[in-house]
VEXDREN-2710 file (C-alpha; in Angstrom, 1 decimal):
% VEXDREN-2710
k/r/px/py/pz
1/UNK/103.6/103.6/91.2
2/UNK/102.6/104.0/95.0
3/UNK/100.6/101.2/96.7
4/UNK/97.5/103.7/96.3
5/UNK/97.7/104.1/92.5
6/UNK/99.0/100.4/92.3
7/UNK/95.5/98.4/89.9
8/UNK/94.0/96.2/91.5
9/UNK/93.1/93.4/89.3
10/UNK/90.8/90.1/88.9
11/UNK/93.1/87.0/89.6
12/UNK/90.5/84.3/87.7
13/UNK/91.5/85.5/83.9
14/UNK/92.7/82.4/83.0
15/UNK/89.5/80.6/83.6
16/UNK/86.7/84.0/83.5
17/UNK/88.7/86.3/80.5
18/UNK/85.1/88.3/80.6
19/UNK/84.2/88.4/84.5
20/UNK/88.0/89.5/84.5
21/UNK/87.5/92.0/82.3
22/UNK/84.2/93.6/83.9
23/UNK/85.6/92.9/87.2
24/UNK/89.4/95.1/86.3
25/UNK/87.3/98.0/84.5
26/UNK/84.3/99.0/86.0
27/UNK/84.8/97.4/89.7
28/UNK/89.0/98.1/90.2
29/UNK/89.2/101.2/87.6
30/UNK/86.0/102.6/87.3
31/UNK/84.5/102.3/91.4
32/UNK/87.3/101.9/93.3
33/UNK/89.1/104.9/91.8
34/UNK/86.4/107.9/91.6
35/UNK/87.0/110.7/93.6
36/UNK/84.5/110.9/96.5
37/UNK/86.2/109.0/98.7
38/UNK/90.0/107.3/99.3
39/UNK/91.3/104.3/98.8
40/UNK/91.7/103.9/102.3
41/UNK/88.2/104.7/103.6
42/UNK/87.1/102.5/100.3
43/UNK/89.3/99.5/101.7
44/UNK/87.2/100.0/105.4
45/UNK/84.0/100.3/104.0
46/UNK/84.7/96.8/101.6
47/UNK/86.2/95.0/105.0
48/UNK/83.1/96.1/107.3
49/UNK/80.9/94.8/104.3
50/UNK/83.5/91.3/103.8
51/UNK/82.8/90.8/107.6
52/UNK/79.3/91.8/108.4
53/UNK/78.0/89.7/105.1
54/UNK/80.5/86.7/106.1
55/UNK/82.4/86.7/102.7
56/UNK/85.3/84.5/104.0
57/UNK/86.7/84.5/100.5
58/UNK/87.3/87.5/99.4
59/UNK/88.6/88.7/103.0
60/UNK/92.2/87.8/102.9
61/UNK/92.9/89.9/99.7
62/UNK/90.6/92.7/100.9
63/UNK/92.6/92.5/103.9
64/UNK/96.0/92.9/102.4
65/UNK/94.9/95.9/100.5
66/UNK/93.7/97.4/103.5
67/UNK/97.0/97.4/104.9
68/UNK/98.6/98.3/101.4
69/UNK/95.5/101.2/101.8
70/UNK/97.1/102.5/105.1
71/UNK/94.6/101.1/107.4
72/UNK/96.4/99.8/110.5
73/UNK/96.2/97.0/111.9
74/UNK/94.6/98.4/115.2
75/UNK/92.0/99.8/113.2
76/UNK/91.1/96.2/111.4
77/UNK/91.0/94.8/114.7
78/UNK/89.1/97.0/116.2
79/UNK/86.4/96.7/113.1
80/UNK/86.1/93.4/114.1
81/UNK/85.9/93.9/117.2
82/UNK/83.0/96.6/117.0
83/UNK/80.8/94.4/114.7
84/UNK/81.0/91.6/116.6
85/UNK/78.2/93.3/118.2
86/UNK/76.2/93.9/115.0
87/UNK/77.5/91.4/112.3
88/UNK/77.2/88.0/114.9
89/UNK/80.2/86.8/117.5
90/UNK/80.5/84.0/114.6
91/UNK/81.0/86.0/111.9
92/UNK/83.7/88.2/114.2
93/UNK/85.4/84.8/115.3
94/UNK/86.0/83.8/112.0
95/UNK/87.1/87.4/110.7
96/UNK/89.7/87.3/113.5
97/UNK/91.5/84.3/112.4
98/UNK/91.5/85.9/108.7
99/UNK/93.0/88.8/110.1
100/UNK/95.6/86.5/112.2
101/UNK/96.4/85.0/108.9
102/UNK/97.0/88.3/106.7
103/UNK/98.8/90.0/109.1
104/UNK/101.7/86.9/109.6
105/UNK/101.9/86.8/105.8
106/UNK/102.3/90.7/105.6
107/UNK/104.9/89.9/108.0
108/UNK/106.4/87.3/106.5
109/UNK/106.2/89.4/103.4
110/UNK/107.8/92.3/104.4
111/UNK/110.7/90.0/106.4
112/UNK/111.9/88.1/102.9
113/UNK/112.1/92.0/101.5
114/UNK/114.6/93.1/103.9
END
């Protein structure tokens, strides 16, 4: 299974079996997989939306599949860097340091697999 094809999938289905459910089928399955656009301008679109609305939560794992999406790190950075100017310097600041964080545990990540 390729990192494209690889599901995506609610990790809360221990506490939310039913948001878990919704969330896996008609979010990861159902919107994230038709056929008008990749998984890779999907992941940009979702992390320009993350930033600009400040959703500090789901960042880091939007982040990661990003990366896993074929977006390169350049390009992340340089999404934050362009909506600084439209999202708020705050919101960009904060992004950044999100973005610090994912790319030392992809690092990290990839250095235990070698």
């Amino acid at each position: 299974m390729t990192e494209e094809t690889k599901p995506m999938r609610a990790p809360w289905g221990d506490i939310a079996p039913k948001l878990t459910e919704i969330t896996d089928t008609i979010l990861f399955d159902d919107v994230w997989r038709r056929p008008g656009l990749s998984a890779r301008d999907r992941s940009m679109i979702t992390v320009a939306s993350l930033i600009s609305l400040y959703r500090i939560n789901e960042l880091p794992f939007h982040l990661g599949k990003a990366l896993e999406n074929g977006v390169t790190r350049d390009e992340i950075v340089e999404m934050v860097t362009h909506l600084a100017f439209y999202a708020g310097w705050p919101t960009a600041s904060t992004a950044i340091g999100l973005v610090r964080r994912t790319f030392a545990e992809a690092d990290a990540r990839s250095a235990s697999v070698a």
